[in-house]
N, C-alpha and C positions, 0 to 999 in steps of 0.2 A: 466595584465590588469584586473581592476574592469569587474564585472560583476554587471549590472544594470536591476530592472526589466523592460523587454518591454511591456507585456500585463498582463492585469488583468482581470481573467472571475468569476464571483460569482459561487458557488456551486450553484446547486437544491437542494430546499429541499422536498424529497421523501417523509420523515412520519414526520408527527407532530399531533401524537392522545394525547398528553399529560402524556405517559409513554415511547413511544419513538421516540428521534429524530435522523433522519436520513438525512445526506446532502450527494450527489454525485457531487467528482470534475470531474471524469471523468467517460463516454464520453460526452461531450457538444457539441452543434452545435457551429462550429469551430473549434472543436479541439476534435481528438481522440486520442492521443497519447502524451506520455512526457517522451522520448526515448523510451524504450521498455515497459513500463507503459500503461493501456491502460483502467484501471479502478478504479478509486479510492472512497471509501467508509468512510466515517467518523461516528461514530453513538455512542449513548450515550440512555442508558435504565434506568428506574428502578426496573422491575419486575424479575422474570426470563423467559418471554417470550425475545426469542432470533429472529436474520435474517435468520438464517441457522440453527433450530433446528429439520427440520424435513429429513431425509435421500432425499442429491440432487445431480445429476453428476454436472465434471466437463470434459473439452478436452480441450485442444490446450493452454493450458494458466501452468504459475504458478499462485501458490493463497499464499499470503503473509499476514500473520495477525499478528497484534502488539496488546498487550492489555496494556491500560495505567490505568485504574483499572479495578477489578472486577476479577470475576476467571469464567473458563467455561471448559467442559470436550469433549476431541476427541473421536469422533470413526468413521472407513473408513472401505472400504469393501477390502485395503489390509491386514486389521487385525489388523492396528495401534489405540491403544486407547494412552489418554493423556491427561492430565490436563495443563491446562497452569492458571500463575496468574500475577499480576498486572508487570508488565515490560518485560515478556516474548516475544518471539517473536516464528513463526511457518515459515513450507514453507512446500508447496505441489507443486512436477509438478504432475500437472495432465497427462501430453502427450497425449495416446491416449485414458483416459478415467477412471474415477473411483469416485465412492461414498463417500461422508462422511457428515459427522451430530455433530453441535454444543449446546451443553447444558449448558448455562448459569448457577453459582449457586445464584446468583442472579444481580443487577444491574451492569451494564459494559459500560464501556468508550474504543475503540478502532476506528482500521482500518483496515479496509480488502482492497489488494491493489490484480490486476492481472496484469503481466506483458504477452505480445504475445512471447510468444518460437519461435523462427525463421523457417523455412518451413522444414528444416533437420531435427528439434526435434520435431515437430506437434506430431508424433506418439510413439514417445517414452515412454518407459516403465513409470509407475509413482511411486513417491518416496515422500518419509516424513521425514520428520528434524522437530529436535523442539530446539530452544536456550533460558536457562535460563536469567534470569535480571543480575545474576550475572555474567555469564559470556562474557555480553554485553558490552566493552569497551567503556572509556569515554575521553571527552577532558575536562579539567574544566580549567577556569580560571575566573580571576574575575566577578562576576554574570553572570557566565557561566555555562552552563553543555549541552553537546554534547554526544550522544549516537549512536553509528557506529554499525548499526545493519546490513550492507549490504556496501560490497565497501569500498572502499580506501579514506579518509581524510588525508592527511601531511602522517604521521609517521606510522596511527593508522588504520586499517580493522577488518572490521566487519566481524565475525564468517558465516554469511549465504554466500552460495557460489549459485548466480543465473546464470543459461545458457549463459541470455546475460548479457554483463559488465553493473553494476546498483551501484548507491550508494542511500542508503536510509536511514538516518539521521535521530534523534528526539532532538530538540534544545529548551533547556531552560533558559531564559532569566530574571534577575532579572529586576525589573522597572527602564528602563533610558541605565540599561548594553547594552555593544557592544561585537561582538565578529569576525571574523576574521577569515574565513577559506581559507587553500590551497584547488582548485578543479580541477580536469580534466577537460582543454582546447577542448576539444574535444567532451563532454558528451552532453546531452538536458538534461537542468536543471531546477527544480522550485520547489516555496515552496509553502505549503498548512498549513496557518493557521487553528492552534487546537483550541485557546485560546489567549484573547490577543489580541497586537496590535504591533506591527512594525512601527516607526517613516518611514516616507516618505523620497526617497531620491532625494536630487536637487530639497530640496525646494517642492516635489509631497505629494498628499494624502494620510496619515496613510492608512495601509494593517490590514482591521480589518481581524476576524473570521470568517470562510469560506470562505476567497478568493482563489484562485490558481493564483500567480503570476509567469510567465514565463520570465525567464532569459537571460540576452544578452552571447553571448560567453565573456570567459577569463579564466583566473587563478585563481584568489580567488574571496571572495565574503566577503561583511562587512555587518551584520544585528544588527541594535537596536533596544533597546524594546520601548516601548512608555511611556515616565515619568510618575511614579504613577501606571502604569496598567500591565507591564510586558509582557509577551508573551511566546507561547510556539506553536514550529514548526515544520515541516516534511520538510525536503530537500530531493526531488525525482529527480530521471532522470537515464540518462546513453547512449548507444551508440543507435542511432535511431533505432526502430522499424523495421524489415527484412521483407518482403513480406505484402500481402494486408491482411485487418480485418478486417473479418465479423461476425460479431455477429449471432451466433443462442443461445437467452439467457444464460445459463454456458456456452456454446461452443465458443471457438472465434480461429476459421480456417482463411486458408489463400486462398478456393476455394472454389465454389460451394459444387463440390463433396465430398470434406475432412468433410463440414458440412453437409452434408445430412450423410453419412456414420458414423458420430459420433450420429444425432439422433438414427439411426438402429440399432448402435452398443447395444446402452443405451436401448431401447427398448425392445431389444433379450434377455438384460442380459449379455452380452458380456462385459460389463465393471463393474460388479461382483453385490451382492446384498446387501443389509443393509437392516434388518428389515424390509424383503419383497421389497421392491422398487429394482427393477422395479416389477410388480404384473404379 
């Protein structure tokens, strides 16, 4: 069975000073969640001032980042440094807690996505993975090109291996091209226009840039680009969200006390230091 979009919610747009713009698909009123997904960040600079350049925690979450241009440099308070550049992809569990700071080297195009780690893993140890562009599998066909940066498509999975089951997808589309994916019947699925446009389906209204369209259940899925204009897309989702999400800013616990306890923790120092922070 086709899968068709059911709803469509516009991003916010968070910054727009004129050097950067910043749009948040998630969390929105109506909707916190898009399987285990629970925060999605889109953002496009020109300077080298960055969103995350100054040493900040994280708990309860992974932190998932894709750069589609630009390059910018890691460093955490478990001692991980790293470069990443234009196609790369990152993953951090945070679990119960730890530091890190991004340095743009100049203008940059990505997404920062956080998925909630299920209440078993809230507190678990935290870990760093980085994956090259190159060795980020693709599906191409006719003005097609598909990159399996998380998850299972037909034949092909992506190299990032997250807690909970996730596919996270970057889908490029020539102007007019179709393309055709196998998906997990079972996943919460949707796409997040980068770029572009998405012809409507059954006759509905083109899926411009910055929308988050939320997906019916089934098997596959069929996306075209918009004649002339082309498109380029994120396919998020995966096995619903495990326990409750509460936001305490980087923190996202599944309890009062799990969030109170990660302020503390981060306060004491407890979840390590980076260039003095915490003071």
């Amino acid at each position: 069975m086709q899968r068709i979009i059911e709803n469509i919610f516009p991003s916010e747009r968070i910054i727009d000073d004129g050097d950067m713009l910043l749009w948040r698909a998630l969390p929105l009123d109506g909707r916190t969640s898009l399987g285990p997904f629970v925060f999605i960040d889109h953002y496009r600079h020109q300077s080298r001032r960055g969103i995350g350049d100054s040493p900040h925690p994280h708990a309860g979450i992974e932190v998932i980042s894709y750069l589609l241009e630009g390059g910018v440099a890691h460093r955490d308070s478990l001692g991980f440094k790293d470069t990443l550049g234009a196609g790369d992809a990152q993953w951090i569990r945070a679990g119960r807690g730890m530091l890190h700071a991004e340095q743009p080297s100049g203008g940059r195009h990505g997404l920062q996505l956080w998925t909630s780690l299920p209440p078993a893993q809230k507190l678990a140890d935290p870990a760093y993975a980085s994956f090259r562009a190159a060795d980020i599998p693709e599906i191409r066909s006719a003005g097609a090109r598909v990159r399996v940066i998380a998850g299972r498509l037909g034949d092909v999975t992506g190299p990032m291996q997250t807690t909970s089951p996730t596919v996270f997808a970057h889908i490029r589309l020539d102007p007019g091209a179709s393309v055709t994916l196998p998906v997990d019947a079972a996943f919460e699925l949707g796409l997040y226009v980068l770029d572009g446009r998405l012809e409507g389906q059954a006759g509905g209204a083109p899926l411009g840039s910055g929308a988050l369209a939320l997906l019916s259940a089934g098997s596959s899925l069929t996306l075209t680009a918009a004649t002339g204009e082309g498109a380029d897309v994120a396919l998020l989702g995966g096995a619903p969200v495990q326990g409750a999400i509460l936001f305490g800013g980087p923190f996202v616990m599944d309890t009062p006390e799990r969030l109170a306890q990660a302020k503390r923790d981060f306060a004491s120092g407890a979840m390590g230091r980076l260039e003095g922070v915490p003071f």
